[in-house]
C-alpha positions in Angstrom: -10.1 23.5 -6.8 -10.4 20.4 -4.7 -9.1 20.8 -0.8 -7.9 18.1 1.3 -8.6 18.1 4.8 -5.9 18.7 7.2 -6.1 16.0 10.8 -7.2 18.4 13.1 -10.3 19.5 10.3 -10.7 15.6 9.8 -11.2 15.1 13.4 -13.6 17.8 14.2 -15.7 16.5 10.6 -15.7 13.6 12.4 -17.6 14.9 15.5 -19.6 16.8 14.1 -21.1 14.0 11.8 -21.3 11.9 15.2 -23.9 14.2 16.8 -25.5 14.5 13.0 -26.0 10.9 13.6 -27.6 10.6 16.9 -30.0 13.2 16.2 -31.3 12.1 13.1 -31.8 8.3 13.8 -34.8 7.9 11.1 -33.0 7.4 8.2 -34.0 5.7 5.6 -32.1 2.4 5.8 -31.9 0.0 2.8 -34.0 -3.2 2.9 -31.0 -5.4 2.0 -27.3 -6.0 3.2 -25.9 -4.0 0.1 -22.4 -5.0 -1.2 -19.9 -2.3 -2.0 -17.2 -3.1 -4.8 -14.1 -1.2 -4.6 -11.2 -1.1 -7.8 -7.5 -2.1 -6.7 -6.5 1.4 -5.7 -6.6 3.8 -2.9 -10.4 5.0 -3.1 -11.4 1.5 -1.5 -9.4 2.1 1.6 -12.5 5.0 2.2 -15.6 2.9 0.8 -13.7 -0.4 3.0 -13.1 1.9 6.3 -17.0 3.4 6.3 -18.3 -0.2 5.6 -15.9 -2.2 8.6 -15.7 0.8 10.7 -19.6 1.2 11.4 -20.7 4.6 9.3 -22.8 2.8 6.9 -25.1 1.2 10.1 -28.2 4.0 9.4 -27.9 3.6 6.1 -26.9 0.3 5.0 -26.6 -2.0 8.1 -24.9 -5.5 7.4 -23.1 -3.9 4.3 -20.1 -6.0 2.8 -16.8 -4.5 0.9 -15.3 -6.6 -2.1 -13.1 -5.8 -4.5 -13.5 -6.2 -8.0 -10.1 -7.3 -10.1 -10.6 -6.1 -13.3 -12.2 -3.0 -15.1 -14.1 -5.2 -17.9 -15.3 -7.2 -14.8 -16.2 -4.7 -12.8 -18.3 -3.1 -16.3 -19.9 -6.3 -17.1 -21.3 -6.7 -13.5 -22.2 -3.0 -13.4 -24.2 -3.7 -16.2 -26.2 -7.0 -15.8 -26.9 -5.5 -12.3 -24.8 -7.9 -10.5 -23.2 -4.9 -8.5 -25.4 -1.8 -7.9 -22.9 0.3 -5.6 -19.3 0.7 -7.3 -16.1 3.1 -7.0 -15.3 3.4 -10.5 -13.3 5.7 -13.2 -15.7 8.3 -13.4 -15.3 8.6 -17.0 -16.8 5.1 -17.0 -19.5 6.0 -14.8 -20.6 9.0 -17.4 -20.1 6.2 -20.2 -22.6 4.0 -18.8 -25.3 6.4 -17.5 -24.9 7.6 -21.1 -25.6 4.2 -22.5 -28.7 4.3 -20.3 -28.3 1.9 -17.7 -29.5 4.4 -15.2 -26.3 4.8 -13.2 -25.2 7.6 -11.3 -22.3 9.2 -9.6 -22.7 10.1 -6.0 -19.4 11.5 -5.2 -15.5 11.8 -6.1 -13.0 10.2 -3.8 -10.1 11.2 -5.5 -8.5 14.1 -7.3 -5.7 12.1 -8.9 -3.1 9.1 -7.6 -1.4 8.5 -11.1 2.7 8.8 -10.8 5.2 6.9 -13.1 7.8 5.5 -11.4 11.6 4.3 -12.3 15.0 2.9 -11.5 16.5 5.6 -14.0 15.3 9.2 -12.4 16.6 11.1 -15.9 13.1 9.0 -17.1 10.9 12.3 -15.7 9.1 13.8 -18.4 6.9 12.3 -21.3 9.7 13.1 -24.0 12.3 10.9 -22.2 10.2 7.8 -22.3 10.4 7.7 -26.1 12.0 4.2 -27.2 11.6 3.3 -24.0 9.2 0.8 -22.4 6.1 1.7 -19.8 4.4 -0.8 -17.6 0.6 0.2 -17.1 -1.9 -2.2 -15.8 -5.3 -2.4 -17.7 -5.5 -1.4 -21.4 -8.3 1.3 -22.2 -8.8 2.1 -18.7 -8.1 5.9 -16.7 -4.3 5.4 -16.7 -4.4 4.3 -20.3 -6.5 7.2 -21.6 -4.8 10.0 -19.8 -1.6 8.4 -20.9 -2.7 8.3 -24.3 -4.2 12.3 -24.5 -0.8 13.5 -22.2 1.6 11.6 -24.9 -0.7 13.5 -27.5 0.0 17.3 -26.2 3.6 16.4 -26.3 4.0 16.0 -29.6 4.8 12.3 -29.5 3.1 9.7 -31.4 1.5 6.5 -30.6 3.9 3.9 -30.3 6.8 6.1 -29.4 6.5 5.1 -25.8 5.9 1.2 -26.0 3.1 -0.1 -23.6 3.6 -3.3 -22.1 0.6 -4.1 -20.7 -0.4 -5.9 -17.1 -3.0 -7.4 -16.2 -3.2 -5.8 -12.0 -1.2 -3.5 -10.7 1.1 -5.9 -8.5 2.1 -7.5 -11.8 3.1 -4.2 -13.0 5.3 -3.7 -9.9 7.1 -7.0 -10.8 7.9 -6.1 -14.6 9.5 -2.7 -12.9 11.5 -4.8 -10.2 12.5 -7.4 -12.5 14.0 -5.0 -15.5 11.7 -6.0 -17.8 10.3 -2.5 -18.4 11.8 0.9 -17.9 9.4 2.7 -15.9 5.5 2.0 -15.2 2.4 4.2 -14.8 0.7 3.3 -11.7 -2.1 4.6 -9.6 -1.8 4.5 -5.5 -1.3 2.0 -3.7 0.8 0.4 -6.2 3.4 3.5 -6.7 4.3 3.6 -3.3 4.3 -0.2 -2.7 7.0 -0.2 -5.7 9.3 2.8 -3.8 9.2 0.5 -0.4 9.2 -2.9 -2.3 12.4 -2.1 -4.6 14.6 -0.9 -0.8 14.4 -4.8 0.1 15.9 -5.9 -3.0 18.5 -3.3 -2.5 17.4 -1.4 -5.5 16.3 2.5 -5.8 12.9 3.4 -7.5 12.1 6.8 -8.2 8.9 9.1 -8.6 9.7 10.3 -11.9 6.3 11.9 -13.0 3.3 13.3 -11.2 0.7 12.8 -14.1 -1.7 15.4 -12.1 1.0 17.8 -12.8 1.5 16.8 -16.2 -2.0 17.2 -16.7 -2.0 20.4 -15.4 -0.3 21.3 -18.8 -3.3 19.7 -20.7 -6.1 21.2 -18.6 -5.0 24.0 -16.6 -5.1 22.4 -12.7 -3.8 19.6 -11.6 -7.0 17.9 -10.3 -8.0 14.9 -12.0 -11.5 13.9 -10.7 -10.4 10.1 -11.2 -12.9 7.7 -9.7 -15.9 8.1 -7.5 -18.7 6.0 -6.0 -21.7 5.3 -8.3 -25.3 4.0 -7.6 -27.2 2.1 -10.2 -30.8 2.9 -10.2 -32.0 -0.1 -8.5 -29.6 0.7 -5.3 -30.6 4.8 -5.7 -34.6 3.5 -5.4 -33.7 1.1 -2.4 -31.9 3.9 -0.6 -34.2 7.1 -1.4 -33.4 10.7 -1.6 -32.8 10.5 2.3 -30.5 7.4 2.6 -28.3 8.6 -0.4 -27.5 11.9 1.0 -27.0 9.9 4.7 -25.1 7.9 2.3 -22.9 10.9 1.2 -22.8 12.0 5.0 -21.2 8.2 6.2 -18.7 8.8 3.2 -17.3 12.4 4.5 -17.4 11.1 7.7 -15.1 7.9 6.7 -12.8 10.3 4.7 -12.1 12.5 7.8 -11.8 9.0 9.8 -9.4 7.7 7.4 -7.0 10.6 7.5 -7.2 11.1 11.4 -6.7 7.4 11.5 -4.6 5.9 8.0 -3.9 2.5 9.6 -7.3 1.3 10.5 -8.2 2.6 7.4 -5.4 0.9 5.8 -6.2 -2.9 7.5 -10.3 -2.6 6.5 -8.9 -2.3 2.8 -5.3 -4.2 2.8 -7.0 -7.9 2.2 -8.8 -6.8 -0.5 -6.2 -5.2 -2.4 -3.3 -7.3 -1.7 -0.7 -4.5 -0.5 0.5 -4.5 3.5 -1.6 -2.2 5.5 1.8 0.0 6.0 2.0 0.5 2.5 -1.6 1.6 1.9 -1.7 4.2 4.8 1.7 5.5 3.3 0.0 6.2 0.0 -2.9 7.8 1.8 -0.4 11.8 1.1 -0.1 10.8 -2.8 -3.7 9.7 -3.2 -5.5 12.9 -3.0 -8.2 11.3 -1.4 -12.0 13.3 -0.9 -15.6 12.7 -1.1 -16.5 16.0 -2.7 -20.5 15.5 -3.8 -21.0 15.3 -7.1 -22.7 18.5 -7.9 -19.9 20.2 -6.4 -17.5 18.3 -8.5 -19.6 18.7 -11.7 -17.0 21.6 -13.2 -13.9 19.5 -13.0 -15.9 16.5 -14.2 -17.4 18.2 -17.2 -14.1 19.7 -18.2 -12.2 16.2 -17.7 -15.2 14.5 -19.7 -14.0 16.9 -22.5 -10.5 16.5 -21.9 -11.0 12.7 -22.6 -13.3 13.2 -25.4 -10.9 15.0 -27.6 -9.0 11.1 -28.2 -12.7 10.0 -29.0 -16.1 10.9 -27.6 -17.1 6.9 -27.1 -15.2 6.8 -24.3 -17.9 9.1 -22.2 -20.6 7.9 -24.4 -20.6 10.4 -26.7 -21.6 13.4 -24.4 -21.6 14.8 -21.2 -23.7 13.2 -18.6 -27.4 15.2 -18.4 -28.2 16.5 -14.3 -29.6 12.5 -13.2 -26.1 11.7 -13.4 -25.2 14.1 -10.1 -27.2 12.2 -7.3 -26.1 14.3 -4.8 
């Protein structure tokens, strides 16, 4: 089970990893200003936060944050090696180490942040939705596929719940505020940007559905190890063993910096991702944010990678990740 620290353990992580630092200056630093790419969600305010706020310096000094837009971008780059260091879904991360582009997963930096949201709050469970018309940005993405295998254990059928499609998560938002869908699946920031939004056009949007518990009933815990930071194999030789696990150390430490601290968090990352920084460090509660290693997160992983596979195995490619997957 995946636990979240509380401020008080945040802030004492925090020390602890400062001393760390100043006694170990002799890390392996990487030759090159390396560029982070973050998705449109709440995992970037972490990977944002340790690159503006310093904890990347012994390890990657000079390094830049950018968010990408889209997943296919974001796969496309991954894979002509246009970006080597990435928060993404980590069942795409398994998907392209399995297609052997060398990539792997260094951590996970969030246990779950998918919610559907409403004006109508009968809308909250999966049975109510059918006729009815869900938002979701990015087609055969994470949302989309745990959609698509929760809708399965309920006993509904593809194309009971119609799918309107956007193309970012703020265009999502507008289809809910404009009454041009029912309800929408969204991750964090977006869900919580939708609840404030909707109060200045006088309107009332509701939480209707935590997926994690939903999925709960699919898997048995309500963990969803969602996205995570992955290293292709050009950044894991640039860094060495000793600058990915400093790398791994700088991440823990932003974590516990980001929940002692939401709103400088929040402004590193609110650019990039178009939402206000009060929004962002709102979501930061709903966003089950972590940086649990790999290895440690290599039980939930496995089980979710199955999970997933059941609606077809392509979308890990074809099989579990082998050990070079878990970098850390």
């Amino acid at each position: 089970m995946a636990h979240h620290l509380t401020r008080r353990q945040a802030l004492s992580a925090l020390s602890g990893f400062t001393v760390a630092t100043l006694a170990a200056p002799h890390i392996l630093k990487a030759e090159t200003p390396l560029t982070f790419y973050g998705p449109p969600a709440a995992p970037s305010a972490v990977l944002a936060h340790a690159v503006k706020g310093g904890f990347l310096k012994d390890v990657a000094p000079e390094a830049v944050f950018k968010a990408w837009k889209t997943p296919d971008e974001m796969r496309a780059a991954v894979a002509s090696g246009s970006m080597g260091a990435v928060v993404m879904p980590s069942y795409g991360a398994a998907n392209l180490h399995n297609r052997g582009l060398g990539l792997g997963l260094l951590n996970v930096l969030t246990t779950g942040l998918l919610y559907i949201v409403s004006k109508d709050e009968t809308l909250n469970s999966l049975k109510s939705l059918s006729g009815k018309t869900l938002a979701l940005p990015f087609k055969n993405d994470m949302p989309d596929f745990v959609l698509h295998r929760l809708v399965a254990e309920n006993g509904l059928k593809s194309g009971d719940i119609k799918l309107e499609y956007a193309a970012s998560p703020p265009e999502a938002v507008q289809l809910l505020l404009t009454g041009r869908v029912d309800a929408a699946l969204l991750s964090e920031p977006a869900a919580t940007a939708v609840l404030i939004k909707a109060k200045s056009f006088f309107m009332t949007v509701h939480r209707t559905i935590d997926i994690q518990q939903e999925w709960a009933k699919v898997a048995g815990k309500a963990e969803i190890p969602q996205a995570g930071l992955a290293l292709t194999s050009q950044v894991q030789q640039k860094l060495g063993k000793s600058g990915i696990e400093a790398l791994q150390a700088a991440m823990e430490a932003a974590l516990a910096s980001a929940i002692a601290d939401p709103k400088t968090a929040a402004d590193a990352v609110a650019e990039a991702l178009g939402f206000p920084p009060d929004i962002i460090a709102a979501s930061f509660p709903t966003s089950h944010l972590c940086a649990l290693k790999a290895s440690a997160a290599r039980t939930d992983l496995e089980a979710f990678y199955d999970e997933l596979a059941k609606a077809g195995p392509a979308i890990i490619g074809g099989r579990r990740p082998d050990d070079g997957f878990y970098l850390v």
